[in-house]
C-alpha positions in Angstrom: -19.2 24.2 -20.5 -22.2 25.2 -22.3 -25.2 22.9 -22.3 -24.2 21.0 -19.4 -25.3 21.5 -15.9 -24.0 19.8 -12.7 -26.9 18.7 -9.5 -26.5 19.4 -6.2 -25.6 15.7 -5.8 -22.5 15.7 -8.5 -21.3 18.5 -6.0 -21.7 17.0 -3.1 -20.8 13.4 -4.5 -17.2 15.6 -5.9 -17.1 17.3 -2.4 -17.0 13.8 -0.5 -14.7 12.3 -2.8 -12.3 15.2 -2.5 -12.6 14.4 1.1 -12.3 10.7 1.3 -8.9 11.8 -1.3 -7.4 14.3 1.3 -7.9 11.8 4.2 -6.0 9.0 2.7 -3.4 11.3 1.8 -2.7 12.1 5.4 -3.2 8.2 6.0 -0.3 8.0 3.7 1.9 10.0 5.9 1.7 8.4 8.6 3.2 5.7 6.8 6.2 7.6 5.5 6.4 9.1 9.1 5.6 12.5 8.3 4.1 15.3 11.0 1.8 17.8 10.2 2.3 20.6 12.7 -1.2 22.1 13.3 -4.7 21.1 13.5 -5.0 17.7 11.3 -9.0 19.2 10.5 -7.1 22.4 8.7 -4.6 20.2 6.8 -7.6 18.0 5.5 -9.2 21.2 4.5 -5.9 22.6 2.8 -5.8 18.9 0.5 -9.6 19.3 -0.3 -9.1 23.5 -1.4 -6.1 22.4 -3.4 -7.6 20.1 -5.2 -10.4 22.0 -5.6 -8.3 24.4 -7.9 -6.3 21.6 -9.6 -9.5 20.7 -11.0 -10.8 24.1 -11.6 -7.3 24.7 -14.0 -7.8 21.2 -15.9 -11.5 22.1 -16.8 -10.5 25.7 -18.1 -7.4 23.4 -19.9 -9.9 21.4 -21.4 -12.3 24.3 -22.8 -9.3 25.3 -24.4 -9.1 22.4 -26.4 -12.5 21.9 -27.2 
């Protein structure tokens, strides 16, 4: 978006929150009694990525509208 910049801090702020997101999410299957076959580190990683690009799609959604 023009005229608006993001800090270092608003990425890293984003980059922890994705985290702290991605880890409950695994919390969450334990619950449900779920197994994640593989390295639990590399599953965390795979939550933050994808939401990485789920947010990267609504931003380029939202420049349409504007």
């Amino acid at each position: 978006m023009e005229g608006y910049s993001i800090s270092d801090s608003d990425i890293q702020v984003r980059g922890n929150t994705l985290l702290e997101e991605a880890k409950k999410t695994l919390a969450t299957r334990k619950v449900l009694g779920i197994e994640i076959i593989g390295d639990e580190d590399e599953a965390v990683a795979e939550l933050v990525s994808l939401a990485e690009k789920d947010q990267q799609i609504k931003e380029k959604n939202c420049k349409h509208i504007l």
